[in-house]
N, C-alpha and C positions, 0 to 999 in steps of 0.2 A: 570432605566437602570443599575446604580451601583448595585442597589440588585439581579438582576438580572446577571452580571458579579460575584458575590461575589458567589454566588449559582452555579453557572456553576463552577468555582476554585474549590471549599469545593468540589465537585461532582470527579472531575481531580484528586486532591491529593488523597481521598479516593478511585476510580478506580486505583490510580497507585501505588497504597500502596498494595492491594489486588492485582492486578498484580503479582505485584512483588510475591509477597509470594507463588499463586501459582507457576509463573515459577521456583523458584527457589526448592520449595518440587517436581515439574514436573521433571526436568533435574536430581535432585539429585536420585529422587529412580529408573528411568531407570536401566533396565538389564545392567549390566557392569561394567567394574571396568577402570575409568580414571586413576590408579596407573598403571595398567597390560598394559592397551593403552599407556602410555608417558614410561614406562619402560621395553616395548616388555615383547612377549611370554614366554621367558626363564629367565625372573626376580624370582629371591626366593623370598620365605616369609617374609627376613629378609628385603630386597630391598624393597617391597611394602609397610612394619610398616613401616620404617623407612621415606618414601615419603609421605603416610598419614598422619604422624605424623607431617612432615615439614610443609605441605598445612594444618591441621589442620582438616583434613576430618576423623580422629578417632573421634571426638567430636561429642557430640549430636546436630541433624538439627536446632534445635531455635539458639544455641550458635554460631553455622556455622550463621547462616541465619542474628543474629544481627553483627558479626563478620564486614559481607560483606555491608551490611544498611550501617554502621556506615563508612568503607573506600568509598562507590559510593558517600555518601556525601560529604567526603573528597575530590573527583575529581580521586580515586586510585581503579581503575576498577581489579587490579590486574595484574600478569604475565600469559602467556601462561602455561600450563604444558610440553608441545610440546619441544618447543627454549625459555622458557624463557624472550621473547618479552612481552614489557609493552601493558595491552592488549587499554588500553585508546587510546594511540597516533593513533596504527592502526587504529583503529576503527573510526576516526575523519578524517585518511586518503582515508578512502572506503567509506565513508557515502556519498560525493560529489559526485560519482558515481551512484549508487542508489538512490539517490535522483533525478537525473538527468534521470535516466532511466525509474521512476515510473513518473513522470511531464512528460517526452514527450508520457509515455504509456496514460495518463491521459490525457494530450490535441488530441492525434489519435483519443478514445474513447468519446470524448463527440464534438470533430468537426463531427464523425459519428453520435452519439445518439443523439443530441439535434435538429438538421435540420429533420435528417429521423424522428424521433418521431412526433417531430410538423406536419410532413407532413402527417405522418401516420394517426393522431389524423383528422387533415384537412380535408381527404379523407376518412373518418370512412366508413368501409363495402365496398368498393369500388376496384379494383384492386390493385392500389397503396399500402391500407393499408395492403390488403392480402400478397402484394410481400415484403414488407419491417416488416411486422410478420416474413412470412416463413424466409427472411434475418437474421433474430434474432435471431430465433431458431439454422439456421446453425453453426451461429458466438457461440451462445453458447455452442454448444454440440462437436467443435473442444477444444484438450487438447492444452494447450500454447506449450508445448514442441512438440506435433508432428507439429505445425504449423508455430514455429523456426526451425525446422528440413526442412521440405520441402521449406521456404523462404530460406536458405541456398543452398538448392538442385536447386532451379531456379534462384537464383540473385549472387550467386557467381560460382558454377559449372558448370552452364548450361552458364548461361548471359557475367557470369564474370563482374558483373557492382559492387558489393560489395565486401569487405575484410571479410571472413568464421567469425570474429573475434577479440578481443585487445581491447585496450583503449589509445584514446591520450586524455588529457586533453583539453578539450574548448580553453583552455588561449594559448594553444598552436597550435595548429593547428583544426580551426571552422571547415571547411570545411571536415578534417580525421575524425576529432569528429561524426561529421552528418552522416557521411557515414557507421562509425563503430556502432552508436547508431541505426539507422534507423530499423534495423531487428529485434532486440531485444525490439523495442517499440512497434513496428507493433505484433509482436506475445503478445504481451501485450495487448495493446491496443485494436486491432479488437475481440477479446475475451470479453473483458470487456464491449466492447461498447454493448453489448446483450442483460445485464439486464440494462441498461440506457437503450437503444431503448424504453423497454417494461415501465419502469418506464414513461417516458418523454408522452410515446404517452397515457399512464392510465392516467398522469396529467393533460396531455393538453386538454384530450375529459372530463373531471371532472368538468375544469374552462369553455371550451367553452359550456358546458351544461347551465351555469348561466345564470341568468337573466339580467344581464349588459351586457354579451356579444350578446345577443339577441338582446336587446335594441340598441345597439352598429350597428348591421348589419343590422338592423330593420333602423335606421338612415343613410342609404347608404356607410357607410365605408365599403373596400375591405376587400375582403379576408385577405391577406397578412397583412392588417393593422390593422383588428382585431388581428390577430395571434399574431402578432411583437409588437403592443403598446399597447392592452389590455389586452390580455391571456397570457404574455409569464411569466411576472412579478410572476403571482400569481401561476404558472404552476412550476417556476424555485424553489420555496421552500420546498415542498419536495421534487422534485428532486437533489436540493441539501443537503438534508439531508442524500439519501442513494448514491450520488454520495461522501461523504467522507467518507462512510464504505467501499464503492467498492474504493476509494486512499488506504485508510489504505490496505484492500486485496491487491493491484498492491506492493503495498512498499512489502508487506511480505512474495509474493508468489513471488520472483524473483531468488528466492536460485535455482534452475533448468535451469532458463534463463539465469544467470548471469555465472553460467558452460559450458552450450551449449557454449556462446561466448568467453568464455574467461575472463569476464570483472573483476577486483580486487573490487569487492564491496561489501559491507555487506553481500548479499546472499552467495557469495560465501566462505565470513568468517563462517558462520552457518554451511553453509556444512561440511566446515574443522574441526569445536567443532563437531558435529555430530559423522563424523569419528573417529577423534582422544578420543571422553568423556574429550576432555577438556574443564572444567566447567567456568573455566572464562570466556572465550571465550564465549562461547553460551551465557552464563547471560547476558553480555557484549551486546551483537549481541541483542538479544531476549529481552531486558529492552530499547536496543535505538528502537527499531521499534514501542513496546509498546508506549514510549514516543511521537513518532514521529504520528501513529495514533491515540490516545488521545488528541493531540495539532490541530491536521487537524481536528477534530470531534470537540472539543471545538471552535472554531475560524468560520464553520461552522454553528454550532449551533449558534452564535450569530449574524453571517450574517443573517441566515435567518430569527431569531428575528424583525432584521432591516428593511429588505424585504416588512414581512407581517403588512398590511397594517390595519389589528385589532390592534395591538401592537402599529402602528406608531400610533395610533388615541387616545390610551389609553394613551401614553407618553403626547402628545399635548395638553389633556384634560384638 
């Protein structure tokens, strides 16, 4: 199991090291000039040398590139180009947002996926599985943003049961929290849950194929107790394997939902470097999500290690 932890690490630092490097030659050779963006239209020539020069963006990309390594280690993520804001602090102030937003998109999506799937698999060929296919396909093929837009257009316009909008902190008021999060997790979430559906119910008719599970209903166990204390175990390990690709997706596709609402979270700092070509900012934004889904995928990956019951037997051995 250590060798097996130590090998996953070595796998993390070497993904996050290459990461990095590309984000950073990605952002930097973009169409644009983040000097022209932070020092408006009618900046001279003189104005521009002189602000490359200060940020250090006349120098060649590797020298830039070790530059910025060397301060993220330090903890010094840099200043905005924009205002001049430390881009670290921000960043550690929006990330509890987003985070928050992508966990409840994430529990919406697999309280749908993993019931309907089982059930699908259950009921293989049968109406059930056909209606909760066709369910999958819809959920996937709607865009999150037109589907934040019209849950706006019925639950605060029409209803008036929700705020279009904002953020209150948790610690501060749960119950504002829930209400302002609710719309933007659901345009999340019910998206997502699409490919889990289709995942969950391929795993489940995979395992219930087996010969134990045969055996199993062959020996008079229910339905429901094959499903839940035989198959589910062995059903949930890939599905959770691409259930932390599709977290990592929700964390990093929220730059558009996190607008729609209003919310101050990460996505919506991406946005702002986007516009502005300010490069801290984006690095900044674009290396915490990296990190964020590389740490869900490793942690993952080990669960499921645990899960699977060839591994536990090889450990025990």
């Amino acid at each position: 199991m250590i060798r097996l932890v130590l090998l996953r690490l070595s796998a993390f630092v070497l993904t996050l090291f290459a990461a990095s490097v590309v984000l950073f030659i990605t952002i930097n050779v973009l169409p644009g000039s983040a000097a022209k963006a932070a020092l408006g239209i009618d900046a001279t020539a003189q104005a521009i040398q002189r602000f490359e020069a200060q940020n250090g963006l006349d120098r060649p990309l590797f020298v830039q590139y070790l530059d910025w390594l060397g301060r993220v280690f330090q903890g010094d993520f840099g200043k905005s180009f924009q205002n001049g804001v430390a881009v670290g602090p921000e960043l550690l102030k929006r990330l509890p947002v987003t985070l928050e937003l992508a966990v409840l998109a994430f529990i919406i999506a697999n309280l749908i996926a993993v019931p309907l799937g089982a059930w699908a698999a259950r009921r293989h060929q049968r109406a059930t599985d056909r209606s909760v296919s066709f369910l999958a396909t819809i959920l996937g093929s709607i865009p999150n943003f037109w589907l934040a837009t019209l849950l706006v257009l019925i639950f605060t316009l029409k209803l008036r049961w929700l705020p279009p909008g904002g953020f209150t902190p948790l610690s501060v008021n749960p119950w504002l929290n829930l209400r302002q999060m609710i719309m933007p997790a659901l345009s999340l979430g019910l998206v997502s849950s699409a490919l889990l559906i289709r995942i969950m119910r391929a795993s489940m008719l995979e395992v219930l194929s087996t010969d134990y599970i045969r055996t199993a209903s062959a020996k008079g166990a229910g339905g429901m107790v094959v499903v839940f204390r035989h198959a589910m175990r062995n059903a949930l390990i890939p599905y959770l394997n691409v259930a932390a690709v599709e977290f990592g997706f929700l964390f990093g596709s929220v730059v558009v939902i996190e607008d729609i609402f209003l919310l101050p979270g990460v996505g919506s700092f991406v946005l702002v470097g986007i516009i502005n070509r300010d490069y801290p900012v984006l690095l900044s934004a674009a290396l915490a999500i990296t990190v964020f889904v590389l740490t869900v995928n490793l942690v993952v990956d080990l669960a499921a290690s645990l899960l699977d019951p060839r591994q536990v037997k090889a450990r025990n051995a």
